[in-house]
LOPA-702884 format. One record per residue (C-alpha): residue in three letters; x, y, z. Coordinates in steps of 0.2 Angstrom, whole numbers, plus 2048, in hexadecimal, padded with zeros to 3 digits. Example, Ala and Ser with C-alpha at 12.3 -4.5 7.8 and 13.67 -1.06 7.14 Angstrom:
BEGIN
Ala83E7EA827;Ser8447FB824;
//
This chain:
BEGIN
Unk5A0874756;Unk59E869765;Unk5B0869770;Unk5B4855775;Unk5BF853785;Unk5C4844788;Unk5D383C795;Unk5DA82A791;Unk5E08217A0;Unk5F081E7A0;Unk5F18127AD;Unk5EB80D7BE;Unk5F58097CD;Unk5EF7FD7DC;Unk5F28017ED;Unk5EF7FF7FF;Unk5E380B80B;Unk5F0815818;Unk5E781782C;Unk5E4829828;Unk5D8824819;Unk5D0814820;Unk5CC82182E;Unk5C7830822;Unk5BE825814;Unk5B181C826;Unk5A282382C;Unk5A281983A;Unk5AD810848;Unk5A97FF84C;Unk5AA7FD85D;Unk59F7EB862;Unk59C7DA85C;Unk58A7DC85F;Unk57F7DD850;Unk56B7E0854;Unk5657E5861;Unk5547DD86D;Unk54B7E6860;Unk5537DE852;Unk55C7F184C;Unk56C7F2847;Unk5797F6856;Unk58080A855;Unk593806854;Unk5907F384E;Unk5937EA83F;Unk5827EC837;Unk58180083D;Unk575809831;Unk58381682D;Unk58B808823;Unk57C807817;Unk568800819;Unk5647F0813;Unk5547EE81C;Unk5447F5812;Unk53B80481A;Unk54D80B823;Unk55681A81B;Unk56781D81E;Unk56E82A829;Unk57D82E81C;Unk57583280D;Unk55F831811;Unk560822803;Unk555814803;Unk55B800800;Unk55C8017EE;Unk5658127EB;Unk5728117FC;Unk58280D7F6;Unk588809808;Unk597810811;Unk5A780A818;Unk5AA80982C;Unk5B9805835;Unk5C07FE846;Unk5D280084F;Unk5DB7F2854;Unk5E27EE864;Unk5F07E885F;Unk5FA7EA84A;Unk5F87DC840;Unk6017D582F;Unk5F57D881E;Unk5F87C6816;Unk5F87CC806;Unk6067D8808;Unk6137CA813;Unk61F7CA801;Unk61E7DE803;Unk6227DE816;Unk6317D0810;Unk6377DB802;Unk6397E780C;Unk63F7E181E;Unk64D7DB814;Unk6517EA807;Unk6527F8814;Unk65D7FC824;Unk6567F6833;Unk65D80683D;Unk65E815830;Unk65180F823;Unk65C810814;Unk65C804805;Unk66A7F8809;Unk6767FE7FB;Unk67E80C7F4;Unk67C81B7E6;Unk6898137DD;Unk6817FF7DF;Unk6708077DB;Unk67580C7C9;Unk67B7FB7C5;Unk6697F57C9;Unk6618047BF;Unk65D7F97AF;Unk65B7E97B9;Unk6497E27BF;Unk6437E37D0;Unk6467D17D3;Unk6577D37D0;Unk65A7E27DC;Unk6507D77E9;Unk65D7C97E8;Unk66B7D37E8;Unk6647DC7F7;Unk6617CE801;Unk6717C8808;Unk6797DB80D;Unk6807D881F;Unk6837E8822;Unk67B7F881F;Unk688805815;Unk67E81481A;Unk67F81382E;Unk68B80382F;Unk67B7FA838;Unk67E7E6838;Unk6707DE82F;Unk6677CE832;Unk65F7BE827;Unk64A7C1828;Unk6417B3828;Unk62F7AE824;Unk6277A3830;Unk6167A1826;Unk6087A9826;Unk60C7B982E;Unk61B7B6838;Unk62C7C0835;Unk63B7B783C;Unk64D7C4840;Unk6597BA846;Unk6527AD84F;Unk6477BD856;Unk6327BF853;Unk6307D284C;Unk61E7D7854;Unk6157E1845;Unk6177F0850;Unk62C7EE84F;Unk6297EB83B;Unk61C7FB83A;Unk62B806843;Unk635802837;Unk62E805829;Unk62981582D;Unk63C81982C;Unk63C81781C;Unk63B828810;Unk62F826801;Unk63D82A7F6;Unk64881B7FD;Unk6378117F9;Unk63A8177E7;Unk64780E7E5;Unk6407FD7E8;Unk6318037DA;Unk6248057E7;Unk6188137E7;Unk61A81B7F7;Unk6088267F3;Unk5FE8177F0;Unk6088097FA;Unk61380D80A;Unk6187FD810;Unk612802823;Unk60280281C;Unk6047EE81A;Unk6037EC82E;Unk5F07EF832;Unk5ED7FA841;Unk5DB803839;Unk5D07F4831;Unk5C27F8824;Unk5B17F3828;Unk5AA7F0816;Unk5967F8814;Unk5887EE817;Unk5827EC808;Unk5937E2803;Unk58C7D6810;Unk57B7D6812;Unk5717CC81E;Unk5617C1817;Unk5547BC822;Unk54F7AA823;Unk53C7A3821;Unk53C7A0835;Unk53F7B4836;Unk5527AF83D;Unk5607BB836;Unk56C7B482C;Unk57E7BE829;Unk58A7BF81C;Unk59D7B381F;Unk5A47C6820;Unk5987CB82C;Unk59C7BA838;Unk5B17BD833;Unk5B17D0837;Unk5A47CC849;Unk5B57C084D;Unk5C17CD84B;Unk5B77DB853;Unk5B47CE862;Unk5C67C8864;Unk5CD7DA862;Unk5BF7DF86F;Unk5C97D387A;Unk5DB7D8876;Unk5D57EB87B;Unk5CF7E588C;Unk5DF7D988F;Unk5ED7E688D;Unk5E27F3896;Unk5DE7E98A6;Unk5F37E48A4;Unk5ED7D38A2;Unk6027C58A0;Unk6097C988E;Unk6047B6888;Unk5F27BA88A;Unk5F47CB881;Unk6027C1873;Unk5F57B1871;Unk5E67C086D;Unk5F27C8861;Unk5F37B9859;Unk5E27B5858;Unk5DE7C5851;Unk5EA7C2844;Unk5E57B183F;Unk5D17B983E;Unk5D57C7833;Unk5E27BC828;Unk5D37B1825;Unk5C87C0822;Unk5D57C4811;Unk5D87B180E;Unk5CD7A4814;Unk5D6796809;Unk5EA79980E;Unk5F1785810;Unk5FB78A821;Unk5ED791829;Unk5DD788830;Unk5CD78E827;Unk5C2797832;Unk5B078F832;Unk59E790835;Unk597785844;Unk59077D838;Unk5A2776830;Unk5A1781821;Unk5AE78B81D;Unk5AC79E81C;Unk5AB7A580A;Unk5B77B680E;Unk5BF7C4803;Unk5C97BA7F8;Unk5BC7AB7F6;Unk5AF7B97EE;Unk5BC7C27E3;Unk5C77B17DB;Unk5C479F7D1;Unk5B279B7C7;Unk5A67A37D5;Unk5AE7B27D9;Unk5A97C67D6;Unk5B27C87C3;Unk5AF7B67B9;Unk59D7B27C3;Unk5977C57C4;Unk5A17CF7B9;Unk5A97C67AC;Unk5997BC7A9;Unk5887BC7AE;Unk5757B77B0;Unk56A7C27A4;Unk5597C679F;Unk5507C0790;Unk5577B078F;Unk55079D792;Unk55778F793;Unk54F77D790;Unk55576A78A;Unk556769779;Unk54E75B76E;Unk55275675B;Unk54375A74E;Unk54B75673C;Unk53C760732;Unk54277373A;Unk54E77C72E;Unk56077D732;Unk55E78F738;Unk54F78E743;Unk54D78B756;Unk53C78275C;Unk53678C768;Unk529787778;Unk519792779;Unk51D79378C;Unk52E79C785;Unk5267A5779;Unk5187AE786;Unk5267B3792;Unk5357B9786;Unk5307CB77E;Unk5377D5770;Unk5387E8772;Unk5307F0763;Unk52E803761;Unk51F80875A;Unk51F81274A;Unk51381673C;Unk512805733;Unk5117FC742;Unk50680474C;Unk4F67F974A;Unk5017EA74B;Unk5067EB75C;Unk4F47F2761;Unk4F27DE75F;Unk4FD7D976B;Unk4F97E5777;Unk4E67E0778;Unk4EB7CD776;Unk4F77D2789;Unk5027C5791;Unk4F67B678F;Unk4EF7B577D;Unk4FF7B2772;Unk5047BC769;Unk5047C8775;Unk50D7D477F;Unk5137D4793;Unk51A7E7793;Unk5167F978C;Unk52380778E;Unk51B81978B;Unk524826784;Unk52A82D795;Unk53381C795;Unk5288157A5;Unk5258037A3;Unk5147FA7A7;Unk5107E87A9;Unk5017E479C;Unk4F37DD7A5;Unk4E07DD7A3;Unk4DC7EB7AF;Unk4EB7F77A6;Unk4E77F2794;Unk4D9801790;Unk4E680C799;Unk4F580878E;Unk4EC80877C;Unk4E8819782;Unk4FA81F784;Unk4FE814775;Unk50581F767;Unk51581E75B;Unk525820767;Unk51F815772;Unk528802775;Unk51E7F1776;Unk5237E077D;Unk51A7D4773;Unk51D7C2773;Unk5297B7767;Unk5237B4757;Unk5297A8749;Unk5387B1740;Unk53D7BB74E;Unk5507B9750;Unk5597B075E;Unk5697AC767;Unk56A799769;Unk579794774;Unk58278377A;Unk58F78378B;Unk59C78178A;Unk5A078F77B;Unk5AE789774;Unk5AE78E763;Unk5A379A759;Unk598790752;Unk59378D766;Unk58879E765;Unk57C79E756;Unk56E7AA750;Unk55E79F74C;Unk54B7A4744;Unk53E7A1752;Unk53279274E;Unk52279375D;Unk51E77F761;Unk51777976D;Unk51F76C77B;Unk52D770787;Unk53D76E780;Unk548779772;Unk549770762;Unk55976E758;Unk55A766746;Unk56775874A;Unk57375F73D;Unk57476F747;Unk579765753;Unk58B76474E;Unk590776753;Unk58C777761;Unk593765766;Unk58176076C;Unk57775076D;Unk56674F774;Unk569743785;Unk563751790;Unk56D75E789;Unk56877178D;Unk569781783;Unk569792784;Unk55E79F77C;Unk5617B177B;Unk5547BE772;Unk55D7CF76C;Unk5547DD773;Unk55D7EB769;Unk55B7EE757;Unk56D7EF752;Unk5707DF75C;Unk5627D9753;Unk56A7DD744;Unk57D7D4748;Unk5737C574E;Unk56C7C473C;Unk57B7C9732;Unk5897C3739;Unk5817B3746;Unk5767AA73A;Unk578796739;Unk578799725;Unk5897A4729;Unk591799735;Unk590789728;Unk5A378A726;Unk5AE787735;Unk5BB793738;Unk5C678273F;Unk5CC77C72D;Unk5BD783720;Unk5B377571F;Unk5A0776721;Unk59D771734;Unk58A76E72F;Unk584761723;Unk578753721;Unk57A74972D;Unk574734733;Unk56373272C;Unk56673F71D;Unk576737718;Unk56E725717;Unk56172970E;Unk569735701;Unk5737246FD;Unk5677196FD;Unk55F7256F0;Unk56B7276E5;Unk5747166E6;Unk56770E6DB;Unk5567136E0;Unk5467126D3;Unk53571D6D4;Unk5267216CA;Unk5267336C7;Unk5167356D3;Unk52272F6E2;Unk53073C6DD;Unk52074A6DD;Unk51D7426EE;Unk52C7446F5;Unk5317556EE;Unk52075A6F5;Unk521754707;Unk53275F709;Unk52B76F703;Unk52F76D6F1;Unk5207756E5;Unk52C7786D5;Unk52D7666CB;Unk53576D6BD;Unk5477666C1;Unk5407556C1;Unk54174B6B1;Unk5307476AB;Unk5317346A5;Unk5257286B0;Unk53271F6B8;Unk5427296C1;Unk5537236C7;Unk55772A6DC;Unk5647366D1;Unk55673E6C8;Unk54C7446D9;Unk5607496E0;Unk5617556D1;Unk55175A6D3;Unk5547656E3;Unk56576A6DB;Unk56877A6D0;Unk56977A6C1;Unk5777826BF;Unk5837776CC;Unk59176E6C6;Unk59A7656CF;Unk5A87576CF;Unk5B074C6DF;Unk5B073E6E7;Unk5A57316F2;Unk5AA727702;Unk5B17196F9;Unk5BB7246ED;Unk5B17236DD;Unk5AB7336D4;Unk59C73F6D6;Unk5987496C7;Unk58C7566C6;Unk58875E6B6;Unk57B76F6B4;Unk5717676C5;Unk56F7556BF;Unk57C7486CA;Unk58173E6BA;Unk58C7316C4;Unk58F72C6D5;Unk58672B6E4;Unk5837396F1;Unk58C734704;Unk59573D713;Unk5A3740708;Unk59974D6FD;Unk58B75570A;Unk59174E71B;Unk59775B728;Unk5AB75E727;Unk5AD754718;Unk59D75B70C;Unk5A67606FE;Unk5967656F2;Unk58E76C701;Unk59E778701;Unk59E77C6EE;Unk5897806F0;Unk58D78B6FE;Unk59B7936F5;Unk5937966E4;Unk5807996EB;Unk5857A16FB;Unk57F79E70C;Unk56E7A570C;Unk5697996FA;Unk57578B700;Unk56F787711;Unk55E785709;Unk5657776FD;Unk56D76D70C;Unk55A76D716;Unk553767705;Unk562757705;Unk55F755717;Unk54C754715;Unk54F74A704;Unk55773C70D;Unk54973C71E;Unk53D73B713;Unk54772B708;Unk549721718;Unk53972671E;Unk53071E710;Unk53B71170A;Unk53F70C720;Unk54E70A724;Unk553700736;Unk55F6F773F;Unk55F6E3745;Unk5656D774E;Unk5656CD73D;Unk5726DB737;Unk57E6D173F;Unk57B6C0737;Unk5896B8730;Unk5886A8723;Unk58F69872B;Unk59E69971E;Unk5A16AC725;Unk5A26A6736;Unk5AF696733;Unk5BA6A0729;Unk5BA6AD739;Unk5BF69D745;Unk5CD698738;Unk5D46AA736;Unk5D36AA74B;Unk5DB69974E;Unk5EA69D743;Unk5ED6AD74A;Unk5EC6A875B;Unk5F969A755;Unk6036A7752;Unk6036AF762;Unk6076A076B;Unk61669E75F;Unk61C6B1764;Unk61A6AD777;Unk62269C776;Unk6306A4769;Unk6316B2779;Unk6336A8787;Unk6416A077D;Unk6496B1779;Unk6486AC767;Unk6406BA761;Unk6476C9757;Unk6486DA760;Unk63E6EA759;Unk6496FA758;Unk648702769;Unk63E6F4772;Unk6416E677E;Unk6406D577D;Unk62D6D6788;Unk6296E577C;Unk62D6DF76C;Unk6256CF771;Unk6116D8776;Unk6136E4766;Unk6146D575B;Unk6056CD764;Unk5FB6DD762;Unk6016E0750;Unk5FB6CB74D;Unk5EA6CF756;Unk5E76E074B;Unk5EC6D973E;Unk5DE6CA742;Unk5CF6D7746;Unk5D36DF735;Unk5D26CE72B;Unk5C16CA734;Unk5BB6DC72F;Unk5BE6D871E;Unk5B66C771E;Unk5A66D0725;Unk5A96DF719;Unk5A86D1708;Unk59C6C670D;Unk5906D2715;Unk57F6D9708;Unk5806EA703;Unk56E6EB708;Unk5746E971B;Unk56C6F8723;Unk57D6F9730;Unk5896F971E;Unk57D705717;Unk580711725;Unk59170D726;Unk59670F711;Unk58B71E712;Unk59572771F;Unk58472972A;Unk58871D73A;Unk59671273E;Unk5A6708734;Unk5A56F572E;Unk5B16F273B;Unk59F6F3749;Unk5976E873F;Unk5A86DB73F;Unk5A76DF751;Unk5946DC755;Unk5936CE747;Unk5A56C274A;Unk5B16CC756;Unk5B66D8761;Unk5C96D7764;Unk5D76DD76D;Unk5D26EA779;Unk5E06F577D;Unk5E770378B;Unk5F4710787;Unk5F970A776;Unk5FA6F777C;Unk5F36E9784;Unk5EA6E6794;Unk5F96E779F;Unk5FB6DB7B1;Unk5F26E47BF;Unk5F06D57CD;Unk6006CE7D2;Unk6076CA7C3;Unk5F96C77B7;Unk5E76D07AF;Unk5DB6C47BB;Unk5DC6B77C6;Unk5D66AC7BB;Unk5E56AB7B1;Unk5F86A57B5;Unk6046AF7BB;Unk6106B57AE;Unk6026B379F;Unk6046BC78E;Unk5F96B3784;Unk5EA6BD77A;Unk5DA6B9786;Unk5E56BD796;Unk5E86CD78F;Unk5DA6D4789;Unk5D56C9778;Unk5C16CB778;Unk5BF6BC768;Unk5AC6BC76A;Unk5A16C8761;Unk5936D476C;Unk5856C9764;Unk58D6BA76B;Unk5926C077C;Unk5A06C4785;Unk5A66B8791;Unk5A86C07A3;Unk5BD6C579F;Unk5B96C978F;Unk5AB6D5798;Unk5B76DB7A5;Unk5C56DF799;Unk5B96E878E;Unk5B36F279C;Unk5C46F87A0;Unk5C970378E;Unk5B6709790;Unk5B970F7A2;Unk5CB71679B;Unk5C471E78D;Unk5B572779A;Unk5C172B7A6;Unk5CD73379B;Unk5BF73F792;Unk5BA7427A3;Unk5CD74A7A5;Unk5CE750794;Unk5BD75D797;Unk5C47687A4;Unk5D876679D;Unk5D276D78C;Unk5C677A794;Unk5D478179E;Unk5E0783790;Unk5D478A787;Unk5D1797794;Unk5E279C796;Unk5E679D783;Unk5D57A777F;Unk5DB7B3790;Unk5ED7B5787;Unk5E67BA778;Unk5D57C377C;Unk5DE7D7778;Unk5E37CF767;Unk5DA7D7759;Unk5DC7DB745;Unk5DD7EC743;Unk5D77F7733;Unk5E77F472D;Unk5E67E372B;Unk5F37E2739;Unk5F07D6749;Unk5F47E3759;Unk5F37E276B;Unk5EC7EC776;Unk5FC7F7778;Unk5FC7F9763;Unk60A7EC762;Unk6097E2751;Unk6097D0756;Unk6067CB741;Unk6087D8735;Unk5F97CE72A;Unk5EC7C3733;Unk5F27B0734;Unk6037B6727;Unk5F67B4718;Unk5E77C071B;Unk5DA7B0718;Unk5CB7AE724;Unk5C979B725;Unk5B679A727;Unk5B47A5716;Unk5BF79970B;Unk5BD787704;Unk5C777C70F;Unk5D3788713;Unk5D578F701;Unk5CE79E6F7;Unk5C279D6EF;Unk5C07AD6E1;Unk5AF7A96DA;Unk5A87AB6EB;Unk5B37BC6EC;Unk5AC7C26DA;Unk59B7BD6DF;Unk59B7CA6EF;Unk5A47D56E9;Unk5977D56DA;Unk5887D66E7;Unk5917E66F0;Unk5937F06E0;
//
């Protein structure tokens, strides 16, 4: 039996590099500034010496006698003139200046004091230590350190050089460091004052040349050519004896390159630039935020098989299909192994090759080498061809894909689609797949990823289908439905529509229907009989419609009622749900396409568009509108004369100038509301713009009242327009003026016009409402980062238990009930589904 070994790591510990191992760890001392030499090779004992890996083609490196591609590249080093302060460490360096004896190197407390701290955090200790005056080990007076930032450590009105700070450190005893809980193996703090700089490898910070033939380096390269330059200068200085303010002033300036060289973005330090102006991209720029080496590079990054392209709406592809370009197609390959019953089929492809689709662009041969198909190669590879062997042909119709929309906020932001092969440029979407992925088609772009793994393949198609996502884990309503189009024309089919039996055949025909034994066989049919007809038979169902009237489906046939958003809308489609439950996802989704095809192909023949005459009102209509506005802005001139008298009553928690603009607001509500009405009664039912709106499709009868009679109050912040120019909206106005129109009262309709402050007003709540989504969008994005970062070790266990990576159980059952939202019917169980499964596992 074979004997598994394995270690677990327990955990891992982050230090700093001590001289002797920056020293040991280098393969070379970097001595001069210089670079290239008149040749254009690299400088022995320069930054870009060959010792510290090759990144020219052709050159092999002295270290290891690799090329480019296999040299890892090795570490270098220079000594400095002068010690300087690592910026990263200064808290270390603080913590420590004030903890330990500045004579005898002992923490400043005793045993006894010590063992009080014992339970207590290092924070704690640290507070505690940092106003000893005196040490109780050598009786040594103490002084207050001070940080004078960045690097600069203040004792007693006294600068202490890094040199004074590094003696005293090295007093200090590794098991007096205990005590303050550091790691004297992988951290001493004299470590934290820089005397032996690392030079990173070359291939960290290659050069590129530029199409002129002129080099171009790396920011490290132009940072670490500074510090080697100035330290250059520092050597020469104190060698030649040159007055202490030269040698202090190059100190600094050494210090000041190599803190940039850690942290080019510090607020008390000036960033370090190109000649250019550009600042230089150093250490911490390439490791933090968006860009840097873990969320760019690590976390996330570019890969292979994938396109990306605008997407555009096509109403006639199913709901789980992608339309995918021929230009697509011919340049993303699947990876199939050949195998007896497949053998001659992906001959095919291989004699078709990369430009006759379907073909194939690569052949692997069963030593694993891969070779690009071409017409030279072709009679080659179909010799080595044989079972084992692995083909890249071209994507067909019904391969599976990943189809993706950024940002991906929710599942449904990543589903599997089918592969549809059309021509044109652009992705195609049915617009009620749209809805996941939160997309519309004003130059949006998606993502699309093919598997190229058989078992991811396999979870692509179980567990990512758009037939499996229907139901949204947010509340367990279906996320996809019919949609616009589908939903008007549904109702308009089953309001009170007629057809000869040979326009039903039609219809059923033209969305992929051949069976016409559901639909009634009489000459003349009712919109309900061709509903039932894409129905099965044994539905039944009973709910609601938009204006709260019932829906009654018996064995398949819709008895009463008529079919809106409310029964097959997204969120809201409550037989949608009760097919998807009963029939399952795979039968269900089907039945959706047919309704949403249904309805196209209503409007399509019937025609169904939007006017300017939509908006017509009868002269009756429009005089009842002026009476209902003259009286109401009667009232508010009664309110601000009753105001300015202070007559009126005050509202609980309100001022008199409060109470007063709530009551206008409520009276001019209140005014937009009663027009609404008017429109709503008075308006045909045959109106295309009430059709949409009774239907659910498009819109409320509260556009039309605004199109049609008015717009009203426009309000910011919950109220109206306030004064923002000396004491009123616009200059146009008095000073002091609360009446409706100087506060944002729009009384015209848009098929009117809009006077020029009625324009201006309206402009304001739109440029609010923009300007607060364009807030909203990164607000949101970041909380959502930070949540999904708390929680990302969460998971359910196989004991039904939610555990964190440590094992600790955060909930002993998932969500305190056990219930998967997306599997029940809007956030209930549902046991006929359950029986159903469990029936289909048996």
């Amino acid at each position: 039996m074979k004997k598994v070994i394995y270690k677990k790591v327990g955990k891992i510990s982050f230090g700093l590099f001590s001289p002797e191992l920056i020293k040991k760890m280098a393969v070379v001392k970097i001595v001069t500034p210089e670079l290239y030499d008149k040749e254009g090779y690299p400088v022995d004992g320069g930054l870009m010496d060959v010792r510290m890996g090759v990144i020219d083609p052709g050159l092999v490196c002295p270290i290891d006698g690799k090329k480019l591609k296999d040299c890892p590249g090795y570490f270098g080093y220079t000594e400095l003139a002068r010690p300087v302060v690592h910026i990263k460490y200064v808290k270390l360096i603080m913590d420590v200046l004030r903890s330990y004896c500045r004579d005898c190197g002992k923490i400043l407390f005793t045993n006894e004091k010590l063992d009080q701290f014992k339970h207590k955090s290092r924070r704690d200790l640290l507070a505690a230590l940092k106003n000893v005056k005196k040490c109780p080990h050598c009786q040594a007076k103490q002084y207050a350190v001070k940080l004078e930032k960045p690097t600069s450590f203040v004792e007693n009105d006294r600068k202490l050089s890094p040199i004074e700070v590094r003696t005293r450190f090295e007093k200090i005893t590794d098991e007096e460091l205990r005590t303050l809980k550091i790691n004297a193996s992988f951290t001493r703090p004299e470590w934290a004052i820089i005397s032996y700089l690392p030079i990173p490898p070359v291939t960290v910070r290659p050069s590129i040349t530029l199409e002129t033939g002129e080099r171009s380096e790396d920011d490290l390269t132009h940072k670490l050519s500074d510090i080697i330059r100035i330290n250059q200068r520092l050597f020469e200085n104190i060698n030649a004896g040159a007055p202490e303010v030269i040698v202090e002033d190059l100190w600094d300036l050494l210090q000041y390159h190599i803190t940039t060289y850690f942290d080019n973005s510090l607020s008390q330090v000036p960033v370090s630039r190109h000649r250019s102006g550009q600042p230089l991209k150093t250490l911490t720029d390439r490791i933090k935020s968006k860009e840097g080496r873990f969320r760019h590079n690590l976390a996330g990054k570019r890969v292979n098989f994938a396109a990306r392209a605008v997407i555009s709406p096509d109403p006639k592809i199913k709901f789980g299909e992608v339309g995918v370009p021929l230009i697509v197609a011919k340049e993303l390959t699947v990876p199939e192994k050949v195998t007896e019953w497949n053998l001659d089929y992906l001959k095919e492809f291989i004699k078709n090759g990369p430009g006759v689709y379907p073909g194939a662009n690569y052949f692997y041969s069963l030593d694993g080498k891969k070779k690009k198909i071409t017409e030279d190669t072709k009679e080659q590879i179909l010799e080595e061809y044989q079972i084992g062997c692995i083909v890249e042909r071209h994507l067909i119709n019904g391969d599976i894909s990943i189809f993706n929309r950024q940002p991906s906020l929710h599942r449904m932001s990543i589903m599997a689609h089918r592969v549809k092969i059309l021509s044109g440029k652009s992705f195609r979407l049915n617009p009620a797949v749209a809805t996941p992925y939160n997309a519309d088609f004003d130059g949006d772009e998606m993502n699309l990823h093919i598997p190229q793994t058989e078992e991811a393949r396999a979870e692509a198609e179980i567990l990512m289908q758009v037939r499996t996502q229907l139901i949204t884990p947010k509340n367990g309503l279906n996320i996809i439905g019919n949609i616009t189009d589908a939903i008007t024309g549904n109702y308009i089919l089953t309001k009170d529509m007629k057809l000869t039996r040979e326009e039903a055949v039609n219809i059923m025909y033209a969305i992929g229907m051949n069976d016409f034994s559901n639909l009634k066989s009489a000459k003349s049919l009712d919109g309900k009989d061709l509903f039932s007809a894409i129905l099965p038979n044994t539905l039944s169902f009973i709910g609601e419609s938009k204006d709260k009237k019932d829906v009654i489906i018996k064995n398949g046939k819709l008895i009463e009622g008529v079919i809106d958003k409310a029964s097959i809308g997204e969120e809201s489609g409550s037989l949608i749900r009760r097919i998807y439950v009963k029939y399952g996802d795979d039968e269900g989704i089907k039945i959706i396409n047919k309704m949403f095809l249904l309805g196209l192909e209503i409007v399509t023949r019937k025609g169904f568009s939007v006017g300017i005459s939509d908006t017509d009102l009868s002269k009756e209509v429009a005089a009842k509108n002026k009476e209902k506005l003259v009286y109401s802005l009667g009232k508010v001139n009664e309110l601000i004369e009753d105001y300015k008298k202070g007559k009126i009553d005050l509202l609980p928690g309100m001022n008199l100038r409060q109470t007063v603009e709530t009551l206008i607001l409520r009276q001019l509500n209140q005014l937009r509301d009663k027009i609404g009405e008017n429109v709503y009664d008075n308006v045909s039912e045959e109106n295309p713009t009430v059709v949409m709106a009774r239907s659910g499709a498009r819109g409320n009868i509260l556009h039309l009242a605004q199109m049609s009679a008015m717009v009203g109050q426009q309000s910011v912040a919950g109220g109206r327009i306030d004064a923002g120019f000396k004491g009123r909206t616009l200059s146009l106005f008095r000073k002091g003026d609360i009446g409706a129109e100087a506060r944002g009262f729009i009384q015209n309709g848009y098929k009117q016009g809009l006077t020029p402050f009625e324009y201006f007003f309206h402009a304001i709540t739109g440029r609010d409402s923009l300007i607060d989504t364009a807030l909203r969008t990164p607000k949101s994005g970041y909380l959502y980062r930070r949540l999904a970062n708390a929680l990302q070790d969460l998971k359910i266990e196989y004991d039904d238990t939610v555990r964190d990576a440590n094992g600790k159980i955060v909930q002993f059952v998932y969500g305190d009930d056990g219930l998967d939202v997306s599997k029940t019917e809007g956030g209930r169980i549902n046991v006929q589904r359950i029986i159903r499964e469990v029936k289909a596992h048996v």
